[in-house]
Backbone as XML, in Angstrom:
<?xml version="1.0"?>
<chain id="A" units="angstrom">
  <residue number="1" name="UNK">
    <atom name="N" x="80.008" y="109.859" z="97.710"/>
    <atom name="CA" x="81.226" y="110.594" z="97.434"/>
    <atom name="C" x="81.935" y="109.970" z="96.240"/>
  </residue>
  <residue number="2" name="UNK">
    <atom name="N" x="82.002" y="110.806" z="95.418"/>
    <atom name="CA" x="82.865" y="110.230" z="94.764"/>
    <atom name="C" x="84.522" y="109.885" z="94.537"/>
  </residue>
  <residue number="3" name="UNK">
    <atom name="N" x="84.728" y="108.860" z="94.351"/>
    <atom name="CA" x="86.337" y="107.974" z="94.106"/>
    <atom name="C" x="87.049" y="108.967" z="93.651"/>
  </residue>
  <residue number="4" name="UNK">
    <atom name="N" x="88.288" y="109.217" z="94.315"/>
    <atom name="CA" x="89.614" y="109.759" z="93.095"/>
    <atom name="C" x="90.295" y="109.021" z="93.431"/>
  </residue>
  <residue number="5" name="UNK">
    <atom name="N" x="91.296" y="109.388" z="92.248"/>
    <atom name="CA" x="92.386" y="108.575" z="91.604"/>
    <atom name="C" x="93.070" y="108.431" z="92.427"/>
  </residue>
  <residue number="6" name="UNK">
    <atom name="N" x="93.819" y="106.825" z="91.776"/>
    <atom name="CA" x="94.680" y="106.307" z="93.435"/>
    <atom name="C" x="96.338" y="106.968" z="93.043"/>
  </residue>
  <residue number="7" name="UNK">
    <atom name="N" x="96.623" y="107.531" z="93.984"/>
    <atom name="CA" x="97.849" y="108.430" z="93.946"/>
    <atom name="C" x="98.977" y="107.492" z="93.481"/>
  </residue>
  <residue number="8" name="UNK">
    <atom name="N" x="100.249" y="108.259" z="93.019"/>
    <atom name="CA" x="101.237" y="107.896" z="92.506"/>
    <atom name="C" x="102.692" y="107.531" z="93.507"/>
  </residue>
  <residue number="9" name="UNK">
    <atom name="N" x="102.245" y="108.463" z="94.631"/>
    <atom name="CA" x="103.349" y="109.172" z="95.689"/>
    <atom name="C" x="102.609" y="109.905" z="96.864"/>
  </residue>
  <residue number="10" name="UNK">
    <atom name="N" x="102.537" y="108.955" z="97.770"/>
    <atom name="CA" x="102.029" y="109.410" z="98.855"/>
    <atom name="C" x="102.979" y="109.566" z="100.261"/>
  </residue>
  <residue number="11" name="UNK">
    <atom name="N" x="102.905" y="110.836" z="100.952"/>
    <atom name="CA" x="103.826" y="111.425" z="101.699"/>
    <atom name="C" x="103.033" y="111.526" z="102.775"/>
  </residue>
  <residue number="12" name="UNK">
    <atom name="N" x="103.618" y="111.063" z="104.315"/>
    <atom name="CA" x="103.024" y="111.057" z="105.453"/>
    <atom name="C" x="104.275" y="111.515" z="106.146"/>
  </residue>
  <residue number="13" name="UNK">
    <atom name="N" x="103.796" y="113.026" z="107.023"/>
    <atom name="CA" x="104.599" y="113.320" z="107.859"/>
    <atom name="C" x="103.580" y="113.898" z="109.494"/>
  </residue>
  <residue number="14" name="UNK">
    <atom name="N" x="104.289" y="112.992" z="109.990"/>
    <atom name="CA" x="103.702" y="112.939" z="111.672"/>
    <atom name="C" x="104.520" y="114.009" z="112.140"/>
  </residue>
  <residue number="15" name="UNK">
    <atom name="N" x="103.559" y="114.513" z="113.432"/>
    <atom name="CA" x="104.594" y="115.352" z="115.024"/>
    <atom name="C" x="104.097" y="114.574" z="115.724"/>
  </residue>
  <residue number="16" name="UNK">
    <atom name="N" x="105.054" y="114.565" z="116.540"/>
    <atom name="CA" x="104.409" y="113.325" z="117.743"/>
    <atom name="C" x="104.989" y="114.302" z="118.935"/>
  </residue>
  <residue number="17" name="UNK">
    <atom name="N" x="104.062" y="114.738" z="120.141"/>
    <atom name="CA" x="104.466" y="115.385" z="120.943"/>
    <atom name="C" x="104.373" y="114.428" z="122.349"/>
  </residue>
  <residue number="18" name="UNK">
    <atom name="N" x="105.236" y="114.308" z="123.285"/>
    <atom name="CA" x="104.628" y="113.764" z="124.675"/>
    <atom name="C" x="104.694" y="114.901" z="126.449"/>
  </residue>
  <residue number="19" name="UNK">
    <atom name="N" x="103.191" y="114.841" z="126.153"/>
    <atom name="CA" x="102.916" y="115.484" z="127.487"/>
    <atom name="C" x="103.269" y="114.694" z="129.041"/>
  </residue>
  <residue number="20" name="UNK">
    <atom name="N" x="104.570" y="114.964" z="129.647"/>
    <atom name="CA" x="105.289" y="114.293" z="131.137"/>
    <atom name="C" x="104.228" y="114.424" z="132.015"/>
  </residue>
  <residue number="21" name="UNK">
    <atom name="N" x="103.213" y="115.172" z="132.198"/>
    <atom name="CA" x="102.594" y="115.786" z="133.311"/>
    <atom name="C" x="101.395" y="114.449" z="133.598"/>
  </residue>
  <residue number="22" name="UNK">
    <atom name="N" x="101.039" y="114.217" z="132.291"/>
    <atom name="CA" x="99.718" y="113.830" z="132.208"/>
    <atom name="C" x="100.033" y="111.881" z="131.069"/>
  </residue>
  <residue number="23" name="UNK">
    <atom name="N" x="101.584" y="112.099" z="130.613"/>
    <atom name="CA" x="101.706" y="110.818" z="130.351"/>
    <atom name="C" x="100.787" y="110.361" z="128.754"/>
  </residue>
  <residue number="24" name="UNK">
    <atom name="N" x="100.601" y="110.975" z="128.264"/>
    <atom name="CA" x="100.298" y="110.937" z="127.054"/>
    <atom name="C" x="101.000" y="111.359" z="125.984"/>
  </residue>
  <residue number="25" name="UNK">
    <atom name="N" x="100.471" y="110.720" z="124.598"/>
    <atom name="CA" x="100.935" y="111.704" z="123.539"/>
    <atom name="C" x="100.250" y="112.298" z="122.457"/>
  </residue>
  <residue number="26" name="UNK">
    <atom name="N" x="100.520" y="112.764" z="121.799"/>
    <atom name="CA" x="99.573" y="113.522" z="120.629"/>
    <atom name="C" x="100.479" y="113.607" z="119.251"/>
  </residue>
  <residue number="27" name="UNK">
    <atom name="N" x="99.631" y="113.743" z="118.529"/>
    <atom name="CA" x="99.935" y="114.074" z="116.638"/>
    <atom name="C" x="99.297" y="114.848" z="116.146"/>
  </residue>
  <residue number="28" name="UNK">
    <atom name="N" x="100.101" y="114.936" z="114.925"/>
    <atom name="CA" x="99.512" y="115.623" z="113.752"/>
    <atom name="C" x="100.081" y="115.049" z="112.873"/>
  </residue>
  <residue number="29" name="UNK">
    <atom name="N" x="99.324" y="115.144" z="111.589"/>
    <atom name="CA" x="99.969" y="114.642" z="110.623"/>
    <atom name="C" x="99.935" y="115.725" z="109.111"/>
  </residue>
  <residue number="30" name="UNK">
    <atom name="N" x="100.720" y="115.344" z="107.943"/>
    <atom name="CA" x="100.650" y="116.223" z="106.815"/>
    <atom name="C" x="100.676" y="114.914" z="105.404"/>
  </residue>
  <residue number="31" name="UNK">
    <atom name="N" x="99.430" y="115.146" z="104.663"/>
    <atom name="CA" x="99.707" y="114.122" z="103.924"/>
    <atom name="C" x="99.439" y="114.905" z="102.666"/>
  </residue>
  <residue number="32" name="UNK">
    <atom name="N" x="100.509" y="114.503" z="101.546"/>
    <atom name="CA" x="100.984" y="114.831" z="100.632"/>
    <atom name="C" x="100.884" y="113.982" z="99.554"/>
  </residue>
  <residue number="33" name="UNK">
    <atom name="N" x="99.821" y="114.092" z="98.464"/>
    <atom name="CA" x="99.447" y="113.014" z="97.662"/>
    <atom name="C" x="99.899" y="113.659" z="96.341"/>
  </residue>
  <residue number="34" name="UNK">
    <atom name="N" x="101.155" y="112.978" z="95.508"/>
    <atom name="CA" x="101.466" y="113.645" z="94.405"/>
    <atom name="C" x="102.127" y="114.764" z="94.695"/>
  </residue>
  <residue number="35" name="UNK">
    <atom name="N" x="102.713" y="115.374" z="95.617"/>
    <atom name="CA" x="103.768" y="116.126" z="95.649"/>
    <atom name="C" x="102.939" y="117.853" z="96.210"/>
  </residue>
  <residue number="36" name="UNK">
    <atom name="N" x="101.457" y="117.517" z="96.255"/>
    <atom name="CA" x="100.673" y="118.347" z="96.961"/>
    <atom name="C" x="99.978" y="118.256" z="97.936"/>
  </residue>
  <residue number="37" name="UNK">
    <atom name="N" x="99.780" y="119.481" z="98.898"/>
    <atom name="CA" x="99.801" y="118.992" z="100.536"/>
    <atom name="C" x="98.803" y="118.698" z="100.472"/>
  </residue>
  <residue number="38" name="UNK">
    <atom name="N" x="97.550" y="117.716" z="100.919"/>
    <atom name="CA" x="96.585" y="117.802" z="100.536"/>
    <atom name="C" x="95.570" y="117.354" z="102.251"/>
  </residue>
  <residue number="39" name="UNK">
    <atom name="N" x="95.959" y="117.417" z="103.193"/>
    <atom name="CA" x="95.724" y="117.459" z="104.634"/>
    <atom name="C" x="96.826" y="117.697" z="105.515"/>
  </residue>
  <residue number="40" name="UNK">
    <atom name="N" x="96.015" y="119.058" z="106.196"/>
    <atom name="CA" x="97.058" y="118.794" z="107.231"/>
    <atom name="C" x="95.854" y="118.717" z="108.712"/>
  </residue>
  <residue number="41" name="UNK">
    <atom name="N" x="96.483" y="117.568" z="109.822"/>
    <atom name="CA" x="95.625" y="117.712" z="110.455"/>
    <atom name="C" x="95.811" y="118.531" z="112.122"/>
  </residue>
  <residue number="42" name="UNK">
    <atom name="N" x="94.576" y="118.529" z="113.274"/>
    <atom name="CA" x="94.545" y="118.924" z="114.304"/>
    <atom name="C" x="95.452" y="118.387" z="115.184"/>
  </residue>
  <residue number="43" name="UNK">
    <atom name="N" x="96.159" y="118.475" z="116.469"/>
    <atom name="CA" x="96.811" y="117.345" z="117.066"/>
    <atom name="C" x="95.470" y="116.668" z="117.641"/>
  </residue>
  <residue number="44" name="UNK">
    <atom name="N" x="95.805" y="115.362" z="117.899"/>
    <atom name="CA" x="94.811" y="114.589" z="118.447"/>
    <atom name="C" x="96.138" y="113.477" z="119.879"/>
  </residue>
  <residue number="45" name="UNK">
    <atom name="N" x="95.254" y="112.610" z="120.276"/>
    <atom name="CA" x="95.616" y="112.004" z="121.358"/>
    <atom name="C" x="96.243" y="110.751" z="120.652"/>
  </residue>
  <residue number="46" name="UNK">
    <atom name="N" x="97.096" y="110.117" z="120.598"/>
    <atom name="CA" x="97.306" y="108.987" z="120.301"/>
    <atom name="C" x="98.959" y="108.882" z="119.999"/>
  </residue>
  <residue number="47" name="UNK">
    <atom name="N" x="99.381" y="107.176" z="120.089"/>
    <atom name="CA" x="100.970" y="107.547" z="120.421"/>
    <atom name="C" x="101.542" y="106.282" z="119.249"/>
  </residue>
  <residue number="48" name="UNK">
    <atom name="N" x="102.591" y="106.097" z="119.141"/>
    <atom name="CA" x="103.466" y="105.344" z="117.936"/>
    <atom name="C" x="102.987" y="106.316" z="116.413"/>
  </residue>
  <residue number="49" name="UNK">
    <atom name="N" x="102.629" y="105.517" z="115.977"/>
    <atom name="CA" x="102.346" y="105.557" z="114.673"/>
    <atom name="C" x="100.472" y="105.905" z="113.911"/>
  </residue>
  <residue number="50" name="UNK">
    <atom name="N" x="100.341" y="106.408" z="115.296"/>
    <atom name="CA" x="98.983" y="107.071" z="115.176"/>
    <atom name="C" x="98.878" y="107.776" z="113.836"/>
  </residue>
  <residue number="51" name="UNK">
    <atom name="N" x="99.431" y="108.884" z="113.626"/>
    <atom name="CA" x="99.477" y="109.659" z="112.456"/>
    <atom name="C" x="99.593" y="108.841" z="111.072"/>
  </residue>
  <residue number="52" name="UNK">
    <atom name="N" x="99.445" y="107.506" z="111.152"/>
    <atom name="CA" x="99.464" y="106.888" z="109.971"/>
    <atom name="C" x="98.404" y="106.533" z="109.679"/>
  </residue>
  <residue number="53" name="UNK">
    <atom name="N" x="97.612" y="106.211" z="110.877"/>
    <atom name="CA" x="96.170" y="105.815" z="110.721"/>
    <atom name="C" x="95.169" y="106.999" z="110.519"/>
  </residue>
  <residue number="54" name="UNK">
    <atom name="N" x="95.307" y="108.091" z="111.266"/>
    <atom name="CA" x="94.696" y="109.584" z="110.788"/>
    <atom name="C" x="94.795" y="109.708" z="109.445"/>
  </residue>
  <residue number="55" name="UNK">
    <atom name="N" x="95.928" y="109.521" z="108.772"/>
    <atom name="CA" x="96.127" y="109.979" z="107.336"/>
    <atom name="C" x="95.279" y="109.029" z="106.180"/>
  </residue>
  <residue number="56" name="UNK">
    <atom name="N" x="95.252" y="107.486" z="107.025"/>
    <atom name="CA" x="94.203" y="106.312" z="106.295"/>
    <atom name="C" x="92.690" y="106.886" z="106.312"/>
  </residue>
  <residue number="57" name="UNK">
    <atom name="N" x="92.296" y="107.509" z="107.682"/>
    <atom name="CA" x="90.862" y="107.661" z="108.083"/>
    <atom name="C" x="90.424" y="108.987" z="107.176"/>
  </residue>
  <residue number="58" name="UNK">
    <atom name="N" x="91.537" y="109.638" z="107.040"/>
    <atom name="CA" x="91.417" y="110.699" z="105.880"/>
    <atom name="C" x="91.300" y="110.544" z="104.697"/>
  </residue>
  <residue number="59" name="UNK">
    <atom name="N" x="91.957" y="109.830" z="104.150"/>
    <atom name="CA" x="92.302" y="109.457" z="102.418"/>
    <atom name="C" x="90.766" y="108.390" z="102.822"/>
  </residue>
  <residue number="60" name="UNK">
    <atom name="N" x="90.247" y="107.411" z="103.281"/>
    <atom name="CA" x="89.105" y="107.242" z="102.832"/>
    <atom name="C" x="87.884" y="107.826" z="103.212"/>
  </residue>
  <residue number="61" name="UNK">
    <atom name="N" x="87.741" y="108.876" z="104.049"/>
    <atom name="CA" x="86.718" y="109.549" z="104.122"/>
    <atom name="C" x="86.523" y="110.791" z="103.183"/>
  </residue>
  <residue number="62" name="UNK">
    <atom name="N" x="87.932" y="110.432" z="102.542"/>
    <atom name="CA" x="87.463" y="111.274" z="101.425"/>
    <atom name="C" x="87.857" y="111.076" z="99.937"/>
  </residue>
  <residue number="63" name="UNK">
    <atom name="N" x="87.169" y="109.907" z="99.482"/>
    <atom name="CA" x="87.307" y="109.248" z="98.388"/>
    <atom name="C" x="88.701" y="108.503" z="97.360"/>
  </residue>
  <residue number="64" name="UNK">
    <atom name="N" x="89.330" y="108.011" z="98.755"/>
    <atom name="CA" x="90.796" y="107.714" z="98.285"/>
    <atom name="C" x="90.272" y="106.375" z="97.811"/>
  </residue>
  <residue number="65" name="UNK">
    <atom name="N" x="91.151" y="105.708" z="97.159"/>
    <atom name="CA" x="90.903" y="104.099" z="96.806"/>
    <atom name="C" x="92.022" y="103.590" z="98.079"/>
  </residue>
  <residue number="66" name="UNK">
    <atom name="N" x="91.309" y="103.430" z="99.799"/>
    <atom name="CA" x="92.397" y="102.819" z="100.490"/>
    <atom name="C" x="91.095" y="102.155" z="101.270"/>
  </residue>
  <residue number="67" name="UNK">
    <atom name="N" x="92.079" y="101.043" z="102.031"/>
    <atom name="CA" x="91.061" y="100.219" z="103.060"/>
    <atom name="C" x="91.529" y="100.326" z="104.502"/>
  </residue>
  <residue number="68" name="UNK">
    <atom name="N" x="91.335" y="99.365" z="105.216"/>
    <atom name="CA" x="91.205" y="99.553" z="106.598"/>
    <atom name="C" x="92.448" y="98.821" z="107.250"/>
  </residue>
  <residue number="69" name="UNK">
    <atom name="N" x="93.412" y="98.457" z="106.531"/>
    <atom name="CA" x="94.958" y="97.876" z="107.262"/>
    <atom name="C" x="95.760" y="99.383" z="107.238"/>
  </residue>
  <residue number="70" name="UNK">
    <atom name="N" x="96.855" y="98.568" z="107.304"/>
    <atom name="CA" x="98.003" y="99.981" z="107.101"/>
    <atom name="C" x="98.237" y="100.458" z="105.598"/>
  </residue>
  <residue number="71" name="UNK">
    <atom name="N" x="98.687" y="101.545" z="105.866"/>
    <atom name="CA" x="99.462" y="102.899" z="104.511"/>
    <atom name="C" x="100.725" y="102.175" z="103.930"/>
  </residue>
  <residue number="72" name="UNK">
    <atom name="N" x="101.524" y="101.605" z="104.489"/>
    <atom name="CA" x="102.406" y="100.997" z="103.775"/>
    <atom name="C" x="102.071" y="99.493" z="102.696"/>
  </residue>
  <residue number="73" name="UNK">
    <atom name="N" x="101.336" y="99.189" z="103.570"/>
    <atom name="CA" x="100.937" y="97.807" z="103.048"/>
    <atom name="C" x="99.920" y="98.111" z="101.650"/>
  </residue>
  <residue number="74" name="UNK">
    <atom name="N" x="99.026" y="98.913" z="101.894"/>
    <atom name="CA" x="98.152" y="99.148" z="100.441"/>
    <atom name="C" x="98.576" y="100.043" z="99.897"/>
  </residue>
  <residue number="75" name="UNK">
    <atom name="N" x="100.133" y="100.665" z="99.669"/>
    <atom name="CA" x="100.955" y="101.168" z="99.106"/>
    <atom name="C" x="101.988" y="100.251" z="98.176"/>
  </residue>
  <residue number="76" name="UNK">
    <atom name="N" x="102.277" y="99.212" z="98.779"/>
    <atom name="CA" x="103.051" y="98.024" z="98.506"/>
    <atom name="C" x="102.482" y="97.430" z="97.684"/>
  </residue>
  <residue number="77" name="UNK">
    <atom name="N" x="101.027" y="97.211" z="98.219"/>
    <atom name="CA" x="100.264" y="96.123" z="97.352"/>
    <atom name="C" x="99.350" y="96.933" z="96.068"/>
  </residue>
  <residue number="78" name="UNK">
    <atom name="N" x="99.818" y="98.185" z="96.261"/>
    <atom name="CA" x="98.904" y="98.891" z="94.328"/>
    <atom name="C" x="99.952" y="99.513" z="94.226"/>
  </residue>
  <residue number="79" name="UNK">
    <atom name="N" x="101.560" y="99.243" z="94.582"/>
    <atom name="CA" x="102.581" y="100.090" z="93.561"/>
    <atom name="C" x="102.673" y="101.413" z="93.681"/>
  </residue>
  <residue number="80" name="UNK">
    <atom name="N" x="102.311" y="102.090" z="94.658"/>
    <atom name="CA" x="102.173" y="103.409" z="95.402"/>
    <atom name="C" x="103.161" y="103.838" z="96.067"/>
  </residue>
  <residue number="81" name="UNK">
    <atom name="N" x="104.093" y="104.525" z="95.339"/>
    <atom name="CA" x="105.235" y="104.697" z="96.420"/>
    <atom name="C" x="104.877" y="105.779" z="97.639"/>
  </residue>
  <residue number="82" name="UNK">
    <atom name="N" x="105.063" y="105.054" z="98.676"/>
    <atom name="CA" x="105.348" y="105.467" z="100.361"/>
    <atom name="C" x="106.329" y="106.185" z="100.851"/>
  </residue>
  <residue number="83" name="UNK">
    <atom name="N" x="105.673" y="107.133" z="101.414"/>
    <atom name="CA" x="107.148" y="107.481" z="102.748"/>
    <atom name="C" x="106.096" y="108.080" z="103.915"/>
  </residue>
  <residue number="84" name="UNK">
    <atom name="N" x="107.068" y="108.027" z="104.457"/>
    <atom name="CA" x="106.490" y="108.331" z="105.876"/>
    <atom name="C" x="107.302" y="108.590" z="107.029"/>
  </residue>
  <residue number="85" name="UNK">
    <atom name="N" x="107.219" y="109.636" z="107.364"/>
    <atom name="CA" x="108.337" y="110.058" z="108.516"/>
    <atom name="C" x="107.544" y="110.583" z="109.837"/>
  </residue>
  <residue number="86" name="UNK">
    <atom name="N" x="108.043" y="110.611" z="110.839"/>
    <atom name="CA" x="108.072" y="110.544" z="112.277"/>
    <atom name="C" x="108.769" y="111.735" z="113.014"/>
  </residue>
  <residue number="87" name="UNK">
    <atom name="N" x="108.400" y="112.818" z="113.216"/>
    <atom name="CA" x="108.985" y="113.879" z="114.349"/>
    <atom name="C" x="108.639" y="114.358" z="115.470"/>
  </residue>
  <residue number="88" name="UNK">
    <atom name="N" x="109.544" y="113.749" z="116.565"/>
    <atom name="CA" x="109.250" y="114.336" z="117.784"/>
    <atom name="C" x="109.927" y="115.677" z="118.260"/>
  </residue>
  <residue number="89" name="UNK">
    <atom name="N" x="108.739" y="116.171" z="118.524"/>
    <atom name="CA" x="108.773" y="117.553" z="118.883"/>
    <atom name="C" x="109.016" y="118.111" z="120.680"/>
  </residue>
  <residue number="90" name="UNK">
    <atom name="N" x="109.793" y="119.081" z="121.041"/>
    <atom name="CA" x="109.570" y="119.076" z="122.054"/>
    <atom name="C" x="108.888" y="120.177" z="122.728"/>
  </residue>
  <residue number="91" name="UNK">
    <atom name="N" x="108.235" y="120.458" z="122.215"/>
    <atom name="CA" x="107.132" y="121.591" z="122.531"/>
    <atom name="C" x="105.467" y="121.133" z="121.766"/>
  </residue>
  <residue number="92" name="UNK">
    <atom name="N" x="104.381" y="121.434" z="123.093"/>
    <atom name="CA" x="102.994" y="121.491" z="122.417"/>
    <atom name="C" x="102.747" y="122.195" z="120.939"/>
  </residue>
  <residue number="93" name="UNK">
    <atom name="N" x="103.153" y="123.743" z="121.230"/>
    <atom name="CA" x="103.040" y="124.202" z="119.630"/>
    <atom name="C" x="103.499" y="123.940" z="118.713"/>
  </residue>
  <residue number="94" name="UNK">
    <atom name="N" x="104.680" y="123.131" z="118.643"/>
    <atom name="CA" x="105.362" y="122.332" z="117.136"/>
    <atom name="C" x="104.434" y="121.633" z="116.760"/>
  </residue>
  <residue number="95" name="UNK">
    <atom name="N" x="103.042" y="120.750" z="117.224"/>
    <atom name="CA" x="103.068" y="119.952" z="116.367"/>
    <atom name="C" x="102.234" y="120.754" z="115.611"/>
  </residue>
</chain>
């Protein structure tokens, strides 16, 4: 696969939903590289800050210049400005 360019402005926005019944939670995430949406994903199972790591497993499975710690940190450390926000939803279909 080939490498693209390491972004300028990278935008991470999570849903974080929690199911009472069953005690879990779920995400989705929307990641926005350069001011274009450029994934949005399925909800999946996972709770905190899950959707940060979806958006990592994304950007390098598909030729981002990122590694295997956190989005903030190899944002920090190549001058990549970050954001990243967090919404809990209170309904399954929001996320």
């Amino acid at each position: 696969m080939r490498r693209k360019r390491k972004p300028k402005v990278l935008t991470v926005v999570g849903r974080r939903w929690f199911r009472r019944s069953m005690g879990n939670t779920y995400s989705s995430v929307v990641v926005t590289i350069d001011g274009q949406e450029a994934y949005a994903s399925e909800a999946e199972s996972g709770y905190g800050n899950y959707f940060e790591q979806m958006a990592a497993e994304w950007m390098q499975a598909n030729g981002y210049p990122t590694v295997g710690y956190s989005l903030s940190r190899w944002a920090r450390e190549n001058n990549v400005i970050f954001q990243s926000l967090a919404i809990d939803v209170a309904r399954e279909r929001d996320l």
